[in-house]
Each structure stands twice: as structure tokens, then as C-alpha cells.
N, C-alpha and C positions, 0 to 999 in steps of 0.2 A: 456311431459305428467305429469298431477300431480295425485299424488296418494287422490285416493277417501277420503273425510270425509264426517260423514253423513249429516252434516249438517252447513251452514257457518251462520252466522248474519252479517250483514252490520249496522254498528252501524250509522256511520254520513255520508252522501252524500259527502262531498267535500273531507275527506280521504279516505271512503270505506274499514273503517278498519272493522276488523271483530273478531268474537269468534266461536272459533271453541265447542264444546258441553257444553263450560263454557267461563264463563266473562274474557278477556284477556286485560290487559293496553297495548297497541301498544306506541311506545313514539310519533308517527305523532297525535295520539289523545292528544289534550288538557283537554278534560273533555268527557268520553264517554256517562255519561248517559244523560252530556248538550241537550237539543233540540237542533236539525238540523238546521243550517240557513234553510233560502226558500230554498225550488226547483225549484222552478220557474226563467227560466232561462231571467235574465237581458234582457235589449236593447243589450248591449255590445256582446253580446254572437253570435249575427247575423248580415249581414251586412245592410239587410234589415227589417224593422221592419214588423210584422204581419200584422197591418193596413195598412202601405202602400202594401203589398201583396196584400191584400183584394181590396182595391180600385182601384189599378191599373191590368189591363189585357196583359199580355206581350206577343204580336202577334207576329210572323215569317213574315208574311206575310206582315207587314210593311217594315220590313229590319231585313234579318239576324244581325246585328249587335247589334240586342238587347240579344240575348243569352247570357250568364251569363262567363264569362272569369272565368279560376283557376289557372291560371300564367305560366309560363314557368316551373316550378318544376313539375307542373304534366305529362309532356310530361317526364321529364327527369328520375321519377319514373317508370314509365310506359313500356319504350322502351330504353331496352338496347340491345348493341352488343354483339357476345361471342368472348371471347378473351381467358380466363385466367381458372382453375380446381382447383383455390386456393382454399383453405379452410379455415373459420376462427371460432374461440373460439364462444362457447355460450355465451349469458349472462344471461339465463335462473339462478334462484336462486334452491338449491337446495330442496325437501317438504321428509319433513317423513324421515328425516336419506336418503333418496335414494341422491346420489352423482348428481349434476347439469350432468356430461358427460353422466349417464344416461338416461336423460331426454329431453335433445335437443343434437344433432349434428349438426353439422355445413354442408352449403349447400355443393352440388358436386361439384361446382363451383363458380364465383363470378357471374355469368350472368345467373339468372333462364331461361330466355326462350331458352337458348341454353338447355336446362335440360329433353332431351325428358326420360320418361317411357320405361320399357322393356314391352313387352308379350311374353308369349310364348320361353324368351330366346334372343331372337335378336331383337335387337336396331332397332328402324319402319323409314322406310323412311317419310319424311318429304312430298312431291309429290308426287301423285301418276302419272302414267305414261300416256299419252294420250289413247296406249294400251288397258289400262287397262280396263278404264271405255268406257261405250258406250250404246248407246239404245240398240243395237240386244243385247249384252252382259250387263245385266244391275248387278250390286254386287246382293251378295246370300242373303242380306235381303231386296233387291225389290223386287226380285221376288214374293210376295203374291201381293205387289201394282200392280204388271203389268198385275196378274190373275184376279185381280181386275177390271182395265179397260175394261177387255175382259168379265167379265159377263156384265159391265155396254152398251156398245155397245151391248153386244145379244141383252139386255131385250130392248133395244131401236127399232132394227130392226126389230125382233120378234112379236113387240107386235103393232096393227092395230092401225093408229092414231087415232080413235075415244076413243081408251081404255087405253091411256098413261095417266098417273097421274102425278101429281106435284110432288109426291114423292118420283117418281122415282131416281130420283138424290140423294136421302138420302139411305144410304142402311144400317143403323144401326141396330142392334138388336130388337125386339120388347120387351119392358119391363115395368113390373107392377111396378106399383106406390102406396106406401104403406101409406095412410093419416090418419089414425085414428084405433084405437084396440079398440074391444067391448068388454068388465069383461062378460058381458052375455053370445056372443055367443062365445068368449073365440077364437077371427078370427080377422084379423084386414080385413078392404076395404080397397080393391086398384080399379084402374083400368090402363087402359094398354097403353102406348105410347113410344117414341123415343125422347130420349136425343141428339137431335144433335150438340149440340151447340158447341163439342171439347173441355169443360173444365172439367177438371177431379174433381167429388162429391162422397163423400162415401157413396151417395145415389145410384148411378145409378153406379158406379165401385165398385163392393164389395170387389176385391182383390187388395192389395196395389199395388205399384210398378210403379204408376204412367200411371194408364191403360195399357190397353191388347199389344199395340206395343211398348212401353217403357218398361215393363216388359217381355217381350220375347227377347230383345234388347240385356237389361243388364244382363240378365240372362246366356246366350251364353259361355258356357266354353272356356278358351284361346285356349284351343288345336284345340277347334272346327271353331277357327276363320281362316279363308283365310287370307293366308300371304299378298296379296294383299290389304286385309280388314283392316290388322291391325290399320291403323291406324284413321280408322271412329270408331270404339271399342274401342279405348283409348283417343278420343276426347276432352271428362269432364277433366280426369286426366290431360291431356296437355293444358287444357285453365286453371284448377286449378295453377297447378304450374309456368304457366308463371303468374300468376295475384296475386299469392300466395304469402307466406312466403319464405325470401329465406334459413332461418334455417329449415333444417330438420328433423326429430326423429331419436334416435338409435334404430334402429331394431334388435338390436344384443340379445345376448341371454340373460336371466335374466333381461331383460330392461320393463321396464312397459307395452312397446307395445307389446313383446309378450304373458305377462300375460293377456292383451285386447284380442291378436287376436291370438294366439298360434304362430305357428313356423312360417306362412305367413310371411316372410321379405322383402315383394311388400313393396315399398312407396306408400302412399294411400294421397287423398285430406283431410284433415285436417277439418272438419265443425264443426264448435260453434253453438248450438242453443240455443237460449234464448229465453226462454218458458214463457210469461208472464201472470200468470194465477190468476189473481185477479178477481174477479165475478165468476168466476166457483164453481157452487154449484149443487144440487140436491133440484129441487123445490126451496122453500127459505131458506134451509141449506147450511153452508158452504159446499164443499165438503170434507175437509177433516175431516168431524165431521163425515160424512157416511164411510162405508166399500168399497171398493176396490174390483170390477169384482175379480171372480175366472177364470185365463187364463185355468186351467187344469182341469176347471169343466169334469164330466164323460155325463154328462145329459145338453142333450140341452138349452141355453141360452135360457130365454123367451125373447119375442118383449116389445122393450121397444120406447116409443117415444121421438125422437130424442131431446125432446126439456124436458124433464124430469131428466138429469143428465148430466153435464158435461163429468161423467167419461168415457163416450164411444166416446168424441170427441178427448178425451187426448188419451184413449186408438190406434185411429185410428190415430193419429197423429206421434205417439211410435211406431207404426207399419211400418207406410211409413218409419220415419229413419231409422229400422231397416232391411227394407228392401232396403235402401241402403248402409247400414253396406255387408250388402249379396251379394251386386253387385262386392267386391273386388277395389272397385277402392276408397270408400267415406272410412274413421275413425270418426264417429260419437259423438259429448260429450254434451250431453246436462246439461243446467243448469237452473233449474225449481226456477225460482223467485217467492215467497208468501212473506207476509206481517207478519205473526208469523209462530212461528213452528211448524210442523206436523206430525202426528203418524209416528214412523218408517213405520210401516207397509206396509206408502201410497211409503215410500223410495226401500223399497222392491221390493211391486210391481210392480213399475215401471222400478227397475232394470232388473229382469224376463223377463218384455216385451221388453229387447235387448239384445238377445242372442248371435247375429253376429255383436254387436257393444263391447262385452265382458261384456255383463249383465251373472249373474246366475241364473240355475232356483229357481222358485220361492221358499221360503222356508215355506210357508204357506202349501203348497202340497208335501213337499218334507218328504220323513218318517224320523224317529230318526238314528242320525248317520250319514245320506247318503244327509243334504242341503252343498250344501258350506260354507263359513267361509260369516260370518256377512256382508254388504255393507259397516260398516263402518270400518272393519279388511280389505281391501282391495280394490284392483285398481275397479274402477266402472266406466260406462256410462255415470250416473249421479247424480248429485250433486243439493242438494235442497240448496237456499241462502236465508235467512230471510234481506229483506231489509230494512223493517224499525225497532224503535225498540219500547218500551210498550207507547212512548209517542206520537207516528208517524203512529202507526198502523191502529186506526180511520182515518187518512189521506188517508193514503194507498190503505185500500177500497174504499173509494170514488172515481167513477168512472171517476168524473169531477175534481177530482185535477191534474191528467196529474202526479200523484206522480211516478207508474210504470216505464208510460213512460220517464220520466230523466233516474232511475234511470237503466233502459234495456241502455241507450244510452252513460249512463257514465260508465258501465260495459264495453259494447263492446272496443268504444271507448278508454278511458284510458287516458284522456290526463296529462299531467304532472300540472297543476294548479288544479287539483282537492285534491294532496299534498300538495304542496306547489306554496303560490299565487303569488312567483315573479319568474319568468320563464328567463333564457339568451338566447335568440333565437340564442346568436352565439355557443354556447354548447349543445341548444336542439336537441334530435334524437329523432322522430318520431317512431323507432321502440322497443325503451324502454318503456316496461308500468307500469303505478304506482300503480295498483292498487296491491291489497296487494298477495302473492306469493302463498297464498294458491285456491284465485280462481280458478278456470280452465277458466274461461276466462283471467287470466294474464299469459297462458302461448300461444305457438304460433299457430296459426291456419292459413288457406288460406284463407277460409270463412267465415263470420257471418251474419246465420240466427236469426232475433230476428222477435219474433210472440207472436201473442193473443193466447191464447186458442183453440179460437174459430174459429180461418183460417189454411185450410188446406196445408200440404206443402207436397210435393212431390219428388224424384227425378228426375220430366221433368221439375217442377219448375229451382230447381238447377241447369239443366245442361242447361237452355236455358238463365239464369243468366249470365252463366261463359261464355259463348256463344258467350252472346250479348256483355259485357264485353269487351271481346276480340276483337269483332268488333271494337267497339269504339276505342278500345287501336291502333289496328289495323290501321284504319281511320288517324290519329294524324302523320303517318309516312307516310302514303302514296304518291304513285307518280301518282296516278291520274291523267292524263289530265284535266283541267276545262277550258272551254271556257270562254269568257268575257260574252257575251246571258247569260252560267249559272250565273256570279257571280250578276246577275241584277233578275233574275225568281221571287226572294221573297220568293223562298224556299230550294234553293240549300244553303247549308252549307258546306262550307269545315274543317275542322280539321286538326290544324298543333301543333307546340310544341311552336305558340306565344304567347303572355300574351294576345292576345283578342280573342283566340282561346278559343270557348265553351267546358263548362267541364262538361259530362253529365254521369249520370248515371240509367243502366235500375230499373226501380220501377214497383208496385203493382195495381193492384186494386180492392176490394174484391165483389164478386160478392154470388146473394141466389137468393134462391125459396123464394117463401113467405111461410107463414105457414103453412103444411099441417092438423093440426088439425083441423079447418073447410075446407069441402070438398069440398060446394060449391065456395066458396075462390080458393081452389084448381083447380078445375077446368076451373073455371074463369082467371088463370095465363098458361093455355094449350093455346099454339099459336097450333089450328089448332089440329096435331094429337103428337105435338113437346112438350119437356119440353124446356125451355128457361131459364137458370139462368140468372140474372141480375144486372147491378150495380145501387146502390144509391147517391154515392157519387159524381160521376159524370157526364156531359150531354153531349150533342152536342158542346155545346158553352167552354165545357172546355178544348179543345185540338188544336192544329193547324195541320202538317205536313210538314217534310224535308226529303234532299232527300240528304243525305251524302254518297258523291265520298269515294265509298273504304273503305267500312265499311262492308268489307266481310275479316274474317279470313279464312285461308286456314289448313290443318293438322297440326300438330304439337305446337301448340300454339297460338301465334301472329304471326303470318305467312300471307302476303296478298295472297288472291284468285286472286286478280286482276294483271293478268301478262300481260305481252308486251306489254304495254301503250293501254289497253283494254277502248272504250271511254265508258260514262254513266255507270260502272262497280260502283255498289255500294248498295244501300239498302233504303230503305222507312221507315221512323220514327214517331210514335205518338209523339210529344211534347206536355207536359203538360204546358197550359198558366194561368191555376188557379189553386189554393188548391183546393185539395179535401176537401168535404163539410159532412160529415157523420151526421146522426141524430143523438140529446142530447139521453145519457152525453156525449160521444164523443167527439164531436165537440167543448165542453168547455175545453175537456184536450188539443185537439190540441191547444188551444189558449195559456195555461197555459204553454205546451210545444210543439215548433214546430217541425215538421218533421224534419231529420237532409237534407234531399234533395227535394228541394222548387216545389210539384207539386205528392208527395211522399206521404206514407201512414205513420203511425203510429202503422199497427197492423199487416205487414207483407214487413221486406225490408232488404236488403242481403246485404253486401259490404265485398267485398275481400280483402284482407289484404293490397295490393296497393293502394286502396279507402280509405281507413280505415287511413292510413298513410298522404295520403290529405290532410282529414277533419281534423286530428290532426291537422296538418301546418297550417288550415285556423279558428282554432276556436281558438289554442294558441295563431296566430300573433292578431286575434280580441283581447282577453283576455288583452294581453301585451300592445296594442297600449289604453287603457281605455276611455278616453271619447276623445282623439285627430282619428279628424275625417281624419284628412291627412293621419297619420300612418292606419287608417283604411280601408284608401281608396286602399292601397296598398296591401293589406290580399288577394284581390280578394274574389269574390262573390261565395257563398256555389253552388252548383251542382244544375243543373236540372233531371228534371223526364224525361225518354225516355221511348217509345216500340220498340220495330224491327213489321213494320205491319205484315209482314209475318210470325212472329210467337206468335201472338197476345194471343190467347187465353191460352196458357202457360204462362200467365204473368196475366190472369184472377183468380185470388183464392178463393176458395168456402168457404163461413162463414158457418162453417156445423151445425149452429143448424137452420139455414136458417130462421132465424123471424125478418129480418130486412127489408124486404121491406113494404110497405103500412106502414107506417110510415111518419109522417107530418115533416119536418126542419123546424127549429127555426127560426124564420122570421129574414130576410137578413143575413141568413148564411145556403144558401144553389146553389146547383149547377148554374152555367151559371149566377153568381153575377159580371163579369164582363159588362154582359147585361141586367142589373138589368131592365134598362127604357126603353130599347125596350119590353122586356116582359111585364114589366107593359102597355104599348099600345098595345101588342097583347091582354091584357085580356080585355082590355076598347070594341076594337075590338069585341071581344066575345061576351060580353055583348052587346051590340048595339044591335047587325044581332037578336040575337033571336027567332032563325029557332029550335033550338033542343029541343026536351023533356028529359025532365030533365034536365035541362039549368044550375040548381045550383050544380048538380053531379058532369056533365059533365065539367064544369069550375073548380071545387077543382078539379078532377081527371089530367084535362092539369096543370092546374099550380102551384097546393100544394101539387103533389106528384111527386118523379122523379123516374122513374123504369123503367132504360136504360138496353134494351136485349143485350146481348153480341153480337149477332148475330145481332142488328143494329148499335153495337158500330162498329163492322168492315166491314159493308158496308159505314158507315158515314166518317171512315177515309179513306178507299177506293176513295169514289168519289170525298171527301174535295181534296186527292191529284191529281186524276183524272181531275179534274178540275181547279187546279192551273196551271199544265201542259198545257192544251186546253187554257185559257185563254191565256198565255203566249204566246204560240205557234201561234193566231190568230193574238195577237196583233192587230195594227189597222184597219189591215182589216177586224174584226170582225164584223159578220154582227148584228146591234144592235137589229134588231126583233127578231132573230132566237133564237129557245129556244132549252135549252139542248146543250151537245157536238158538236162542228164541225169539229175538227183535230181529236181528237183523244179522247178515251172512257175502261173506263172499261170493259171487254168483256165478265165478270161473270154478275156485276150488271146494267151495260145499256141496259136490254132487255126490253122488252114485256112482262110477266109473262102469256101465254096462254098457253104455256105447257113448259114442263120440260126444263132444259137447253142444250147444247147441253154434249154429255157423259164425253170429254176430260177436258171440261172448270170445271164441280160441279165434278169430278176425282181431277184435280189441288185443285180444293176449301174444300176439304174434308182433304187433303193432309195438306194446312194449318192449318185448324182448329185443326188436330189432331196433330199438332206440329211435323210433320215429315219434314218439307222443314228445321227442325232445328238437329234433330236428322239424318236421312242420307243429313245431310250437305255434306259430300265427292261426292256425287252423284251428288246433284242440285246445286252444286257450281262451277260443274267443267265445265259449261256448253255448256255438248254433248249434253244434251237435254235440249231446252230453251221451252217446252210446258207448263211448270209451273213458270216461273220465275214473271209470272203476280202477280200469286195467291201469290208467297213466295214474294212478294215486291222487288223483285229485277230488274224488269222491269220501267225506269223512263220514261219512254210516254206511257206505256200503251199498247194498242190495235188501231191501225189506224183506222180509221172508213171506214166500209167497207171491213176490213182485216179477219175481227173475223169469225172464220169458227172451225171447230172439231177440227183440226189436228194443230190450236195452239201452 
């Protein structure tokens, strides 16, 4: 842990050296106030060039064999055995007089995933017992889902089939929709509908915590948790630490951590956030030329429009971390990147807003005598870093130089060439970082979160991250049964610890409303009586689906769910087979700088410390091998983008000043460009028939805008897999007239829409979407009850046709 300063400057990009409240000669800088080489990261830096990204579309459905290899090192990072309780030395450097053994301690042992958590006092069994779980007996936080089912069956039986609604199967809240405030009549308009979509917006969830059942989840006192429970309650923490760091903090007395967190000496997940908060203004002020929310105001906050100030998306931002600072299981540090530097005050305030991350309160409201000691006299949250310097700063703004985004990537990151540019790959260690000692991203963490501003994160985000993670890791060791049928489908993937074994990592994708300040607008984006958040970035044509054996963790870390040679036991995956496409400036920075995982976002994407130590291995070995394309070829290829279907919309993130949709892409750079010419014959198409009014509308609306509902992104990946499987499964005796499924069908989305679905099928689909088949994983994992294993993607054919009935 390093002790707070208020303020860092990053003087050059390729040292990352820095000044702490004054100008400092570090000796790795050669000339500080020199201009920064480019940013702009080389060919050399990637294996694949941007352009050929662009042109080429990297299908599954051809042959798994196209998926991206990360060598055998990543298996061997990944998945270790326990053997050994050794303990070894930090290398953490000492900050502030405070002693390095203060700072890090050494892991409990040599083998994190043997490294389980306590609660409660006693050590959690790793299995839970057949026993244990069960339908009639279902754990003490299902039971609201199971009370659940049983209203949604009443209202079914109860009510006369001429007066059943479509909407029945939605049972969300009814809530107003706030688009517009009148100075006149001193009210803002709303009007009234339901958020169903499962993605958590700080529009429609006013209270942080990752919505209403993630938040009553993590909240749950240890003492109050069933010893049987334990270990679905410690879930995050044990997919943290196996994927984690395996140096740990001293929690002893006098040590920085309990100055964060007082006498608590739980180990806690370690999370990095990097806040990159370049464009965020008020109107067209910077933001930190304005004032700072008062948290402690006495007189009610007025209505402000969301699209009027940044400071209330940072605010709400500060808030989710801090509400998983509160949960006991996260240690929170965030590191707020600007481009010059900014009033203490904004350093303040933001400290304030993390109380349970070891913020103080605020001293703006605090009376004489009685604030705590300054943020820059002590251990703090967070840390502002000035990254560029007075000659870089015009750069830095600019939202199309991709300047940020490096430098968010070479923070995390760290690789040792950004020191010094000749690297021994036979002496490099991947978990040494160069970056200079005073960041708090150079000292050790489990995770890093790096984000815009402007995307919200949460703690279901996080824990469906470590999760998924885990899966993957999980997968790579498995003993899966796979038939010779699977290894031919076109979409079965296995994962082993070979060198052509895919190296995937879960990613983002940022989902909005369109603008509420016009209302007809507004209303025009209501599906029906629904709100529907949505993506831009991506289409139909930008994903495929696989179906990885074993790609289910069990309790306790990387632990398989899949016991006694369980066949088809595994999980359903979005594969990303294009870049994402964002509207300019955007879409110019990613060009400037690519995502560091090919299919991945730029303005909200996680990697745990084991990831993190990968990508070092694979951008140094690029770095070192320079323009020889042999040694290059041998680096292996950077990571791909993945989802877990089944817990899709946890992986959807809300741009919360929501004004990106209706918005035009930059011709030929934008979604479903690996199908650039077929679309272009769909619109020829269009044109011809000339049946519609509004002919000219109706054409820009299909094909120069993209505003992909969440709620069709996961019926589309639904049936994409739905239908890989049916094909397959036909094979030749497929009858070639017949349209639609013949083996076998999705059992939510192959109906008839003339009324509702049936209660058990939209009960499992609800269950998805709200990211539950990820959060009571111990439940739907262990599979006593397979009525939902459709909806969470853990079912690989699906629904027989013919089979689909309630009781599912």
C-alpha cells in the first residue's frame, strides 16, 4: 500500500517518471521537460495490425482453430497446485519513510488458489455437500426467488386467458422517467415505465451496490451467514485471490492498511481503478474549473440534468466503489488520471466520497479543529496523477489522440521497456513493475479496473469479471469428456495449457438510453411500456458463439463444478469476431491506440493480476523480437474478447450521461464491417422494393444508425448458438425446405408471442438477466435443479423440441 500524495505528474510516457508537488530529476529521465516521444503505439507493439483487424472477420464457426493461442506460459501462470506454506520476501520498494515489510507481505503460501478466506472464524469447505443443497431445500438467499415463482404462477392461473398480458412475465417495478426540468414550472416531466433489461443505470437503480439483489447479497453480516452458505459469500474473494496477487498486505498494526481500514485484519481483494476522466466538464467548462457537489449538504440537492455536469457521474461512480469498500471483502484505490492539475479541493472531495475505502470526511463541511489531517498528510483512496506535462496537455484533451488511453494502459500494465528499451527476456519477471514507486498503481493489487468517466462500474460488474475469469482459468485444466462430433460442431472449444490453446479474456460493452432532453425522442426509444438500454458499438454481425467444456468454477476459487466425468458440463460464450466500432472521436483513438484485448473496449476493461502478467510476457516478447517476424511469431497472439451468455448483461455497462445513441459512424468504421457488402446489397435491396413511406428515413434509420437493445443482443446470441447446435445435430438429414429449428430450440425465445411465456421459462430468463445464475453460483452450479441451466447458458442443445413445457 502506498502512502497517499496529493498529487503525481507523469512527466514522459516511456519512463513514467513523475513529481510529486514539485519538479523532481529522477535519473531514468534523460531530459524531463523534452517532449514525449509518440504515443501512439508502433506496428511492433501488436501481433496483428489494426487494418488487417479491420478487414479480416475472425469466424468460430469456420473452425475453432482460428481463436487466438497465448502459449503454454499462460496455462502454467494460471493453474497451480498446493503443495508448499512458504513465504517469500517482497519486492515492493519502500514510499514515505514507511519500511517496504510494512507495505507488502509475502503470500501464505507459494500456491494462491490453495489460499482459501476465513468468515466467520473457520476455514469454508471448498464443496458443498449433495446434502446440502436441493430444490425442496433451496440456500437462505433463494428463497425470495422461489417466492417469486409462486406469485408468477398465481398471476398465471388466476387470471382468465382472455386478460393475460404480455407483460406478465416482467414483474419489475413501475418507474418514472425523468427527461426534461422546466425553470418555469420549477418540476421536471416524466412519465412511467419498466426497466427490464437487467443492466444496472443510475437512472433506473438510485441506490448503489450494484442493484437491489447484489446489494442485499453483499451486505449480509458474517455472523448472519449459514455455515453452509459460507462459501457462496466469499465467492469474489476466492475467484480474487486465486487470479490475484500472490504478495499479500500486512495487516498488522501500524501498517497503512489499518490506517485505510481500521482494526479489520480480513484480507480483502485488492482493486486498482483508473479513472480516466478527460472530457468531463460542466457544459463547456472543464470540470475542475467548477465546484464540487456538497456530500453534506443539510437542504435538498436540486434536479440536475444528467447531461449538464460530469460531476454527478463521478460522484456515482465513487459511490459504487465505495460501496464495495463496505462489502468487507474489496480494498478499493483509485487513481483519477487528468492532463494538468486540479484544485485540491476537487482531491478532497473525492476523498470524502470513500469512507469505507479509508476516505475522511469531507473538510469543506467539517468545523474548525474537528476535519482530519490534509489528503496529502496521509494514507488516502485516492491519488490524482497529472499525465501529460505543459507541452502534452493540448494532446491530452483531445479526445481523438488515444493520448489517455496509452497512458491508462501503460500504468496498469507496467512493462519493463517502457524504462528501459533493451529487456533480457532470460532475467525478466513479469511481476516486477517499472513504473515509478510512488504510483499506487506500481504497488500490488488482484485487479484492474481502468474506465472513462463516463461508464458505470459496479460491484456485479467485478464479481461476474472474477467469475468469468475463473471459468476460463478453470476450463484450461479440465477433464471434460469431449467427443470427436464435439471437436467437428464449429463451436465447441476446448481449453488446455497447449500453445494453440485460446487465450481469452471477459470484456465490456457500453450500453445508453438516448437522450432524454427531448422527450419526443424519448419516448420514441420506449419499446412498448419498457426502457431498453443499448449498444452502439456493436451488431449482430459482430459476435459468433462457443461452447467451452468446463468452463464452470466451483467454490473456492478455480475449483471445477464439473465432477465425475459430467458429459456437455460446461458454459455458452459471446465471442467477439470484430472491434468494436464507437462513434468519432472515439473510434479515432482506438485507432491511435488499440484495445489491449482484440474485440475489447477502451473505456471500461478489468484484468487481474495473472492477466496482467500475460500481457506483460506478450507485448515485452513483441517489443524485444523488433521488426523479426519469426521471433514474433513465437510471442503468441494478444487475448480475445469473451461473455459467459448466461450472464450477459452484467458484462453490459451503462455510459451514464446516456447521449450516445442516434448518433451517425464514420463511414466504414462502423459495426458488422466485416459484412460490409452484403449490407451494402441489403440497402440496393431496400431501395428497389419501395413499398414504404418515408423511404429516405427509413433507409438512414436501418443502415446509418446502429442501436443494438440489450435485450436483442441476448436473444441474438441465444439462437446464433441455438442454431449452431440444431444444424449440427441434423446434419445431413436436414430437411432443406423446413424453416426454423428441427432437433432442438431455445425454449424462452422459439415461441409464438401471443401471450406471455410460460411462468418457469421468463422466472429462469429474469434470473439471467439480473445476473443471479452468476451471483448464487453455488445453487445453479451444483445441478439439483437444472430448470434454469437454459437461461444461465449452461445447457449445450438447448430445449428438444417438443420438450419445452413449465416445469423445465
Amino acid at each position: 500500500m502506498k502512502e497517499q500524495v496529493h498529487q503525481v505528474s507523469v512527466a514522459c510516457p516511456p519512463q513514467l517518471a513523475m513529481a510529486v508537488n514539485h519538479p523532481v530529476d529522477y535519473p531514468t529521465m534523460e531530459d524531463p521537460d523534452a517532449d514525449p516521444p509518440s504515443y501512439s503505439p508502433s506496428s511492433d507493439d501488436f501481433p496483428v495490425s489494426r487494418s488487417s483487424n479491420l478487414a479480416t472477420a475472425v469466424k468460430l464457426l469456420a473452425a475453432s482453430a482460428l481463436f487466438y493461442s497465448a502459449g503454454t506460459s499462460f496455462a502454467e501462470t494460471y493453474h497451480r497446485s498446493a503443495t508448499s506454506n512458504g513465504r517469500h520476501a517482497s519486492s515492493s520498494s519502500s514510499v514515505a519513510g514507511i519500511d517496504s515489510v510494512d507495505l507488502v507481505m509475502s503470500a501464505p503460501n507459494g500456491h494462491v488458489y490453495a489460499n482459501a478466506p476465513v468468515i466467520g472464524g473457520g476455514r469454508m469447505a471448498r464443496r458443498l455437500s449433495d446434502s446440502t443443497i436441493s430444490m425442496k431445500n433451496p440456500p437462505s438467499y433463494m428463497k425470495e426467488l422461489m417466492e417469486d415463482l409462486k406469485e408468477r404462477r398465481k398471476l398465471m392461473e388466476e387470471t382468465p386467458p382472455d386478460e393475460v398480458k404480455y407483460w406478465f412475465e416482467y414483474t419489475g417495478p413501475l418507474q418514472k422517467y425523468f427527461y426534461r426540468y422546466s425553470r418555469s414550472r420549477k418540476k421536471a416531466d416524466s412519465f412511467e415505465g419498466r426497466d427490464d433489461s437487467g443492466v444496472v443505470s443510475s437512472r433506473f437503480v438510485e441506490q448503489s451496490g450494484g442493484g437491489s439483489d447484489y446489494s442485499a447479497f453483499f451486505s449480509t453480516k458474517s455472523t448472519d451467514v449459514p455455515k453452509d452458505e459460507a462459501t457462496a459469500y466469499s465467492r469474489l474473494l476466492d475467484n480474487c485471490l486465486a487470479m490475484g496477487s500472490e504478495r499479500r498486505p500486512n495487516l498488522g498494526k501500524g501498517s497503512v492498511w489499518e490506517e485505510l481500514y481500521g482494526k479489520d485484519d480480513r484480507d480483502r481483494c485488492r482493486v486498482l481503478f483508473a479513472l480516466n476522466t478527460v472530457g468531463a466538464g460542466r457544459s463547456t467548462t472543464v470540470l475542475w474549473e467548477t465546484k464540487p457537489p456538497l456530500p453534506h449538504s443539510a437542504e435538498p440537492r436540486p434536479w440536475i440534468s444528467e447531461q449538464e455536469t460530469a460531476a454527478t457521474h463521478i460522484e456515482r461512480n465513487l459511490q459504487e466503489i465505495d460501496a464495495m469498500c463496505a462489502t468487507g471483502l474489496i480494498a478499493a484505490r483509485v487513481m483519477v488520471l487528468v492532463c494538468e492539475p486540479i484544485p485540491g479541493v476537487w482531491t478532497d472531495w473525492m476523498d470524502s466520497m470513500l469512507p469505507h475505502c479509508g476516505g475522511k470526511s469531507d473538510p469543506m463541511t467539517a468545523k474548525d479543529g474537528d476535519g482530519d489531517p490534509k489528503v496529502e498528510e496521509r494514507p488516502s483512496p485516492v491519488q490524482v496523477v497529472v499525465t501529460a506535462n505543459p507541452k502534452t496537455a493540448d494532446v491530452c484533451h483531445d479526445l481523438k489522440s488515444g493520448f489517455m488511453e496509452q497512458r491508462m494502459q501503460d500504468l496498469v500494465l507496467s512493462p519493463p521497456y517502457l524504462v528501459d528499451k533493451t529487456v533480457d527476456m532470460s532475467k525478466f519477471d513479469p511481476t516486477v513493475k517499472k513504473t515509478h514507486s510512488d504510483l499506487v498503481s506500481s504497488d500490488d493489487h488482484d485487479l484492474y479496473v481502468a474506465m472513462k468517466w463516463s461508464t458505470l462500474v459496479t460491484v456485479r460488474s467485478v464479481n461476474s469479471f472474477l467469475q468469468a475469469s475463473a471459468d476460463l482459468a478453470t476450463a484450461a485444466t479440465s477433464e471434460t469428456p469431449i467427443g470427436k462430433d464435439d471437436e467437428s460442431d464449429g463451436v465447441t472449444v476446448n481449453l488446455s495449457i497447449a500453445s494453440s490453446s485460446p487465450y481469452l479474456i471477459p470484456s465490456f460493452v457500453r450500453v445508453s438510453y438516448v437522450s432524454e432532453e427531448n422527450h419526443k425522442v424519448a419516448k420514441w426509444r420506449m419499446h412498448g411500456d419498457f426502457f431498453h438500454p443499448a449498444a452502439w458499438e456493436i451488431c449482430k454481425d459482430s459476435f459468433d458463439m462457443a461452447w467451452i467444456p468446463g468452463s464452470l468454477a466451483g467454490p473456492g476459487g478455480v475449483t471445477p463444478a464439473c465432477h465425475d466425468g459430467k458429459k456437455d458440463c460446461g458454459q455458452w460464450w459471446v465471442y467477439f469476431a470484430e472491434e468494436q466500432m464507437p462513434t468519432s472521436p472515439e473510434v479515432y483513438a482506438n485507432e491511435v491506440t488499440p484495445t489491449l484485448v482484440q474485440g475489447g473496449s477502451n473505456y471500461i476493461w478489468m484484468l487481474t493480476e495473472r492477466q496482467r502478467q500475460e500481457l506483460v510476457k506478450m507485448k515485452t516478447c513483441v517489443h524485444v523480437a523488433g521488426e523479426d517476424k519469426s521471433k514474433k511469431d513465437k510471442c503468441g497472439d494478444f487475448p480475445q474478447a469473451v461473455i459467459p451468455l448466461g450472464d450477459l448483461e452484467s458484462f453490459l455497462m451503462n455510459f451514464t450521461p446516456n447521449t450516445a445513441l442516434g448518433k451517425k459512424h464514420s463511414q466504414s468504421r462502423s459495426p458488422g464491417y466485416s459484412r460490409a457488402e452484403e449490407r451494402e446489397k441489403d440497402r440496393e435491396e431496400v431501395k428497389k422494393r419501395k413499398q414504404l413511406k418515408d423511404q429516405d428515413d427509413i433507409e438512414k434509420a436501418l443502415f446509418d444508425y446502429t442501436i443494438y437493445p440489450a435485450a436483442l443482443f441476448h436473444k441474438d446470441a441465444t439462437i446464433k448458438a441455438a442454431r449452431a447446435r440444431d444444424f449440427f445435430l441434423t446434419g445431413a438429414k436436414r430437411d432443406p425446405d423446413a424453416v426454423g429449428p428441427q432437433k432442438v430450440k431455445s425454449g424462452y425465445y422459439d415461441v409464438t408471442i401471443t401471450k406471455p411465456r410460460q411462468a418457469t421459462l421468463a422466472w429462469c430468463q429474469a434470473i439471467s438477466r439480473k445476473g443471479l445464475c452468476t451471483l448464487y453460483a453455488d445453487y445453479f452450479r451444483s445441478f439439483v435443479d437444472e430448470r434454469c441451466l437454459e437461461a444461465c447458458g449452461m445447457r449445450k442443445d438447448f430445449s428438444a423440441i417438443g420438450r419445452v413445457s413449465d416445469e423445465l
